[in-house]
C-alpha positions as CSV (number, residue, x, y, z in Angstrom):
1,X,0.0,0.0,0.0
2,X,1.4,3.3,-1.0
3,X,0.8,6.4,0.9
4,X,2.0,10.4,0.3
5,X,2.3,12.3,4.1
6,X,4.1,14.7,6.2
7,X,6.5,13.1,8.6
8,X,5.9,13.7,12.3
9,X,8.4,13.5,15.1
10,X,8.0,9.8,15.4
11,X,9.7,9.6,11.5
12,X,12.6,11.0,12.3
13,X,14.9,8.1,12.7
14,X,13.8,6.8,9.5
15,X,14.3,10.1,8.0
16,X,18.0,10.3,9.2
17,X,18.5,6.7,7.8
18,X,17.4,7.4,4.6
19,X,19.3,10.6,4.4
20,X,22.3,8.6,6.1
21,X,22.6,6.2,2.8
22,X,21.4,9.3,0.2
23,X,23.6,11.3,1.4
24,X,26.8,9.3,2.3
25,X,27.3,10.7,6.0
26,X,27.3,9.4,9.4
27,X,25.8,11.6,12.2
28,X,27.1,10.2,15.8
29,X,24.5,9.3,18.2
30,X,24.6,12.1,20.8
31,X,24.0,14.7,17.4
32,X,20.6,13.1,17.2
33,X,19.0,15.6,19.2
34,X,20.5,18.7,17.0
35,X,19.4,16.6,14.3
36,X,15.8,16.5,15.6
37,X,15.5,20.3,16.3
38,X,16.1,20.8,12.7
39,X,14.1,17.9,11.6
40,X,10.9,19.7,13.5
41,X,11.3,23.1,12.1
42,X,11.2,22.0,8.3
43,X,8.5,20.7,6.2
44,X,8.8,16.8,5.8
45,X,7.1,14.9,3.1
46,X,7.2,11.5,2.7
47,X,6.4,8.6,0.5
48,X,5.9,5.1,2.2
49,X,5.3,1.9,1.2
50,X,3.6,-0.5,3.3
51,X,4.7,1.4,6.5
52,X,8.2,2.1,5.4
53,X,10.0,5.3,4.3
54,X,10.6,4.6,0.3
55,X,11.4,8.4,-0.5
56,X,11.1,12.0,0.9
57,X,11.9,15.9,0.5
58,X,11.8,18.8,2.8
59,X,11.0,22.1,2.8
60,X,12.3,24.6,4.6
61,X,10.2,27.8,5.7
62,X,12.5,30.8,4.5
63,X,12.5,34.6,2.8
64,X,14.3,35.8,0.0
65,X,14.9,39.5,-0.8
66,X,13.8,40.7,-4.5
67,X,15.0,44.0,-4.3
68,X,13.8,45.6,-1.1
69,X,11.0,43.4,-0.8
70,X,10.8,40.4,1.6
71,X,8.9,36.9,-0.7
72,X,8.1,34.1,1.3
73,X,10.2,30.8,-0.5
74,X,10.1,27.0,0.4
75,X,13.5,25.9,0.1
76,X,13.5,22.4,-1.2
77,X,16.3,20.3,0.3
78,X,16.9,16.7,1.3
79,X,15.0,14.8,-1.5
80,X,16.1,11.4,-1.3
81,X,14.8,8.1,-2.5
82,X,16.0,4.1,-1.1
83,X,17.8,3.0,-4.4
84,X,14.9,-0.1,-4.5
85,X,12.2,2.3,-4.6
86,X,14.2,4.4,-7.2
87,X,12.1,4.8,-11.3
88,X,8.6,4.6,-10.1
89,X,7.6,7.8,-10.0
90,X,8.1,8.4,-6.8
91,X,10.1,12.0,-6.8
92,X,7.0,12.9,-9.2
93,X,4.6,12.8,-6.7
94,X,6.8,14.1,-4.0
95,X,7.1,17.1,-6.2
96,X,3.9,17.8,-6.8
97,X,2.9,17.6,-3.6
98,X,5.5,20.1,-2.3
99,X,4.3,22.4,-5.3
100,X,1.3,22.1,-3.4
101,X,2.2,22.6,0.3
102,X,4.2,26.0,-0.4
103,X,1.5,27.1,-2.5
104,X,-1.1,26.7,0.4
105,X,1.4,28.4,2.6
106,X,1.8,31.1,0.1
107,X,5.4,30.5,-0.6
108,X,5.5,31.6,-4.1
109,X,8.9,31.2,-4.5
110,X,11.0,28.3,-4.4
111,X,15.1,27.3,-4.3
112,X,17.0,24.6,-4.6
113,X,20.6,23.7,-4.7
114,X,20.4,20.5,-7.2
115,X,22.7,17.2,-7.7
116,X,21.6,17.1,-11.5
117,X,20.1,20.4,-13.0
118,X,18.3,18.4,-16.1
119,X,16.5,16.7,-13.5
120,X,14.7,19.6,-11.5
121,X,14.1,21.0,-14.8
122,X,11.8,18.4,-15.4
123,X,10.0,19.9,-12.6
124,X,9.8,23.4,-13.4
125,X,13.1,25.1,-11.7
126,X,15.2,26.8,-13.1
127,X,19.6,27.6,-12.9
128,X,19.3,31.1,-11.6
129,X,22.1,31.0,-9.6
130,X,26.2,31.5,-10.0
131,X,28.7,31.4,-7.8
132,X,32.2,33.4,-8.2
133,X,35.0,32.1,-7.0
134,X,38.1,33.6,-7.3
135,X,42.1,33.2,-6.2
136,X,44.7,35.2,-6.0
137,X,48.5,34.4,-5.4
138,X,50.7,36.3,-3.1
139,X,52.4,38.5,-5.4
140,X,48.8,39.6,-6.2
141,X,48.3,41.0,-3.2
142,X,48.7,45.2,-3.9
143,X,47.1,47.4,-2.0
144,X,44.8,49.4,-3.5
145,X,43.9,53.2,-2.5
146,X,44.4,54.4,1.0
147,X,41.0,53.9,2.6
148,X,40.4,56.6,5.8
149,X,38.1,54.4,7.9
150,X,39.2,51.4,9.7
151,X,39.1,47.4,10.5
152,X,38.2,45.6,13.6
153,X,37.6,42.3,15.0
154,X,34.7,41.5,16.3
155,X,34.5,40.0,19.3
156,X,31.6,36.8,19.4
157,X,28.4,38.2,21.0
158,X,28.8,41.7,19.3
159,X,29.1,40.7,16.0
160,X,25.8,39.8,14.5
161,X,23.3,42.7,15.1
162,X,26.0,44.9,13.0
163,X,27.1,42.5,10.1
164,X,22.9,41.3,9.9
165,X,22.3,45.2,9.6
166,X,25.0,45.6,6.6
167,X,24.1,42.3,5.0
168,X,20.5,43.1,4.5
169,X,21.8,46.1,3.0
170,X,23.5,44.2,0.7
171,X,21.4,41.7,0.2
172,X,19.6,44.6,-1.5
173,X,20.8,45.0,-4.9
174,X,19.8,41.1,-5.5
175,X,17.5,38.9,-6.1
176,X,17.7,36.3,-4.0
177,X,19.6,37.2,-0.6
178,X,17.8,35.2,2.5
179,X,16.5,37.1,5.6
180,X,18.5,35.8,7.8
181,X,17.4,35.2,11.4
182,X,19.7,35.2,14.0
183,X,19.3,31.1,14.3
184,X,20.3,30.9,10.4
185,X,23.6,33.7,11.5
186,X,24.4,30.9,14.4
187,X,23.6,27.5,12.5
188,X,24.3,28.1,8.8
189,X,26.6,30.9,8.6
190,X,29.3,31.2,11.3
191,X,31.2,27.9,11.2
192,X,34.7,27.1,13.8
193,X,37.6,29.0,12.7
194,X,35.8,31.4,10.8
195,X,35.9,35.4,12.2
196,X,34.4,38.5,11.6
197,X,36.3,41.7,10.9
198,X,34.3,45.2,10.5
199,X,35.2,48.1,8.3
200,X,34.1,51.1,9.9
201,X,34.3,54.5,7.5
202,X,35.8,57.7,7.7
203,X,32.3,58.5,9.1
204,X,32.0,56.4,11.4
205,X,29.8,54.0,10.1
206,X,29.5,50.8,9.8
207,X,30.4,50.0,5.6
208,X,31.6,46.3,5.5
209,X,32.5,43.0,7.1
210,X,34.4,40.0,6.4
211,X,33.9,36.8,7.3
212,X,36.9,34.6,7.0
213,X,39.8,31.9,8.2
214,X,43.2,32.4,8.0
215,X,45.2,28.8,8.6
216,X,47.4,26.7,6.5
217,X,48.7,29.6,4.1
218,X,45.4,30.3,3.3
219,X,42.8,33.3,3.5
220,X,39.8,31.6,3.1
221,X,36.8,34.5,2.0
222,X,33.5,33.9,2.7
223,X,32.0,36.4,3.0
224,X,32.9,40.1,1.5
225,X,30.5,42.5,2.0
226,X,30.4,46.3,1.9
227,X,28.2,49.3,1.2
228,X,30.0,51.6,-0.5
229,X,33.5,51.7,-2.7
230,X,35.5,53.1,0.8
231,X,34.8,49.6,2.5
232,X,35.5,47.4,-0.2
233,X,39.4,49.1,-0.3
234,X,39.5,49.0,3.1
235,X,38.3,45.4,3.2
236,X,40.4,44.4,0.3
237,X,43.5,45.9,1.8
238,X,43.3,44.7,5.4
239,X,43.2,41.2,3.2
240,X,46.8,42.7,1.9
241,X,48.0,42.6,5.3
242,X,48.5,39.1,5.2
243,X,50.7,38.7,2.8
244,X,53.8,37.7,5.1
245,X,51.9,35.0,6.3
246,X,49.8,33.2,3.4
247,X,50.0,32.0,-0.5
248,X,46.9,32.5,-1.5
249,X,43.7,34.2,-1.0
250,X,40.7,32.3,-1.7
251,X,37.3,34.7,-1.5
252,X,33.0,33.6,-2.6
253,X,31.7,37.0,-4.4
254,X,28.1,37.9,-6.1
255,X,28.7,37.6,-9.9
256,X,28.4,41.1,-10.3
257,X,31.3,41.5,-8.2
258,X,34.7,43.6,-10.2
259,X,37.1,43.1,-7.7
260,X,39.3,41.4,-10.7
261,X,38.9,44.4,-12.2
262,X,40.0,46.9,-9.5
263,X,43.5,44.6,-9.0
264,X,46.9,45.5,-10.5
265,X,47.1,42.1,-11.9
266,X,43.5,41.3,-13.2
267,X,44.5,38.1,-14.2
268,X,43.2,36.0,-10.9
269,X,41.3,32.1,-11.4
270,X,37.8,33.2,-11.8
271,X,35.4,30.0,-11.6
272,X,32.0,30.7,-12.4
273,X,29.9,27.5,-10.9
274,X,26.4,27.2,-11.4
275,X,24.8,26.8,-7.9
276,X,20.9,26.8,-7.0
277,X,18.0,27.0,-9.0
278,X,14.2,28.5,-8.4
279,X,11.1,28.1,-9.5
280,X,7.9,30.4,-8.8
281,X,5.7,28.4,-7.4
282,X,2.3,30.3,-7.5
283,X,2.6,32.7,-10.8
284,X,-0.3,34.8,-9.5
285,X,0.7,35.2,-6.0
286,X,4.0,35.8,-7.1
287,X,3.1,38.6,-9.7
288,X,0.7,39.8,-7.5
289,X,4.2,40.6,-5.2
290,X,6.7,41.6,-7.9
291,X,7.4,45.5,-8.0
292,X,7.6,45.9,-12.0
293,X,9.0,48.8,-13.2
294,X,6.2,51.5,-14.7
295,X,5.9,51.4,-18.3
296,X,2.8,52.9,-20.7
297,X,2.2,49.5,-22.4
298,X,0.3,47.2,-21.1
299,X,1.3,42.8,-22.0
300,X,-0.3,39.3,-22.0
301,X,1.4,36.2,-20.5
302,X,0.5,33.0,-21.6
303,X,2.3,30.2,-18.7
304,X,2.4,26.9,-19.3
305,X,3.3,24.6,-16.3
306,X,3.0,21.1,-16.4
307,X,3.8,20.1,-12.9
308,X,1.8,22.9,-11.7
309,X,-1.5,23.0,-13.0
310,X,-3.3,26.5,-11.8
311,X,-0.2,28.3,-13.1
312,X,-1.3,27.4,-16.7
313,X,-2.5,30.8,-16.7
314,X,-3.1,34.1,-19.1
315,X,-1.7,37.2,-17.0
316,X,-2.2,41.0,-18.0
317,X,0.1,43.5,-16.5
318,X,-0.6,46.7,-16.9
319,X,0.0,49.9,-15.4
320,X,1.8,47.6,-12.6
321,X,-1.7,46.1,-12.0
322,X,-2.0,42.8,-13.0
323,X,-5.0,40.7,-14.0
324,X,-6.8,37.3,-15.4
325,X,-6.1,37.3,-19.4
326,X,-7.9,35.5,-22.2
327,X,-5.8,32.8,-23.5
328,X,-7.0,34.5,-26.8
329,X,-5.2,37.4,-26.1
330,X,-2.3,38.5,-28.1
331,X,1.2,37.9,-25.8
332,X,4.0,36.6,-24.9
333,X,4.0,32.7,-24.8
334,X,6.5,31.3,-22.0
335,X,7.0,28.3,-19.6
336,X,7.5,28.1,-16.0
337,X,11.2,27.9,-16.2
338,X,11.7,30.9,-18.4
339,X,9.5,33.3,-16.5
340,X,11.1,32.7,-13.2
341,X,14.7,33.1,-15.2
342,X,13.7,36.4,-17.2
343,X,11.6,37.7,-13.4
344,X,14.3,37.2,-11.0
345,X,17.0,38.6,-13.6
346,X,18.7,35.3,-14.1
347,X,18.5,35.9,-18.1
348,X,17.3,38.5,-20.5
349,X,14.3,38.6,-22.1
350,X,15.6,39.2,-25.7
351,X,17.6,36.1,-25.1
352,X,15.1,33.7,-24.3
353,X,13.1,35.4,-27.2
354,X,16.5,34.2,-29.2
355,X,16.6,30.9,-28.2
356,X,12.6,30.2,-28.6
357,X,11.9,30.1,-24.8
358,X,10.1,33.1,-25.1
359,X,7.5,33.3,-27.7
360,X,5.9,36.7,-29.5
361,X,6.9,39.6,-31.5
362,X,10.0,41.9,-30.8
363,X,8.6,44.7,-29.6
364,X,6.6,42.7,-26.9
365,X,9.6,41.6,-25.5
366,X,11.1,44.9,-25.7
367,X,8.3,45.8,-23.2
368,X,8.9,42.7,-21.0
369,X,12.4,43.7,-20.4
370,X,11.4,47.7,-19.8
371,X,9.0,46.0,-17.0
372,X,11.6,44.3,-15.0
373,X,13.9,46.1,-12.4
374,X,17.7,45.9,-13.9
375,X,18.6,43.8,-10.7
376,X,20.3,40.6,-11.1
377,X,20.9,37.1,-9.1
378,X,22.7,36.1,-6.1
379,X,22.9,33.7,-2.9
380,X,25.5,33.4,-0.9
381,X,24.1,30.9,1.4
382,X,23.5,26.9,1.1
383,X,21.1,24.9,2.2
């Protein structure tokens, strides 16, 4: 007998299990109870078969900053499947059930950081997401202009009321950034070894932070984060500072991010990894949110969604309204995967137009792109 449901407490061993063998780890007894807390705060679906666990995937209750505005996201995690239960259709119906879960819980929005991009695709998400990871060598390390503020180590305790403040400001000029809470600043983001230093300007103010390790001839970056052009010299030449006592400099940036630029000797490793993916979830709800920028025209979009039927939908926006369509109504013809890309300023318009993802005539995709906000992608975290 096959049944779809959300885990309680009482599943949680045979949640770890499963995750155990997915996931090729081995948590130690006395983490169980760690284990749990998490376990309880995320959404848990499960498939079972005859009694037993066969597959399941989480979601985790989070929100994600487009812009200045806070969306509501289920971030999708931990999707796993017994290798004997693997082929049947299982993952399907897992998905479509957490399609509708975050819907009812007006997550409109959802993330994911996938093993195999063609197979969430299937599904409706999306690669929205890079990661920039560059290095730079020792004899790299110049110093750029004087900055007039200055750096200081934060001492534990202190540190996350100011560096949450400066993040969120950051966090911004994206789409994508999580709220943080302060449990996500304690669980997910500082990690043993790692430090915070703080760039204060000639102000006064607070205008950057780093968080980062320095150990085995290596300044590890993971965070780099500033406000304005004063912090990110100050930042980048406290990094300077180390160069009697490390070979290379390792640092995580938004792929916007010119540092490379800015150096004497531009020519740094830059790796460019694709990262998470996203989906919109609800494509009313989600429009219903989205600050579009004010344009005279008016436009039609026809959706098509096949793992998510009420999102097969004709949507007018106009005058940053937006409303029901006829599907008879001239417009733009686009899929799930191509909205949430061309929306959240993963890709352009006229190139999904291009490449046939995007269906119409020029000039009403001229007037899709003057409609979105010229904002682009980033996530710095993992989950």
């Amino acid at each position: 007998m096959r049944e779809i449901r959300r885990l309680t407490e009482e599943d949680f061993i045979q949640s770890l299990e499963l995750s155990q063998y997915a996931f090729q780890y081995v948590v130690p007894k006395e983490d169980y109870p760690k284990r749990k807390e998490t376990f309880i705060t995320h959404e848990v679906w499960g498939e079972f078969e005859d009694g037993k666990l066969s597959s399941k995937a989480h979601i985790i209750p989070l929100q994600i900053f487009l812009g200045e505005k806070l969306v509501s996201m289920g971030g999708l995690a931990g999707v796993a499947t017994w290798p004997e239960y693997r082929r049947n259709g299982s993952v399907t119906r897992l998905m479509i059930q957490s399609l509708q879960s975050m819907k009812e819980k007006g997550q409109t929005l959802s993330m994911l950081h996938p093993f195999d991009f063609h197979f969430y695709r299937r599904f409706g998400w999306e690669y929205c997401f890079t990661q920039k990871k560059i290095t730079v060598d020792k004899k790299d390390l110049h110093f750029m202009q004087e900055a007039p503020g200055r750096v200081r180590r934060l001492v534990q305790g202190e540190e996350l009321p100011i560096v949450n403040d400066l993040y969120e400001k950051y966090a911004k000029n994206y789409n994508g950034m999580l709220q943080r809470t302060t449990s996500w600043w304690e669980k997910n983001v500082s990690s043993p070894g790692y430090q915070f230093v703080l760039y204060t300007d000639h102000q006064g103010e607070p205008a950057g932070y780093l968080l980062y390790k320095n150990a085995d001839q290596l300044l590890d970056v993971q965070e780099f984060v500033y406000v304005n052009e004063e912090a990110r010299r100050g930042l980048w030449n406290f990094i300077c500072q180390h160069d009697s006592m490390v070979n290379q400099v390792k640092l995580i940036l938004t792929e916007d991010d010119s540092l490379p630029f800015l150096l004497k000797n531009p020519k740094v490793k830059i790796e460019l990894e694709p990262y998470f993916m996203a989906r919109i979830v609800d494509v009313k709800g989600f429009l219903e949110q989205y600050e579009f920028e004010k344009v005279v025209e008016g436009l039609v979009l026809h959706i098509q969604d096949d793992q998510a039927k009420w999102n097969q939908i004709s949507i007018k926006i106009e005058n940053g309204e937006i409303s029901v369509a006829s599907k008879d109504d001239r417009g733009l013809a686009l899929n799930i995967q191509a909205l949430t890309a061309v929306l959240l300023g993963a890709q352009k318009a006229d190139f999904l137009f291009r490449t046939g993802d995007i269906k119409g005539t020029p000039e009403q995709v001229a007037i899709l792109s003057k409609l979105i906000p010229n904002r682009g992608t980033s996530l710095i975290d993992f989950f």
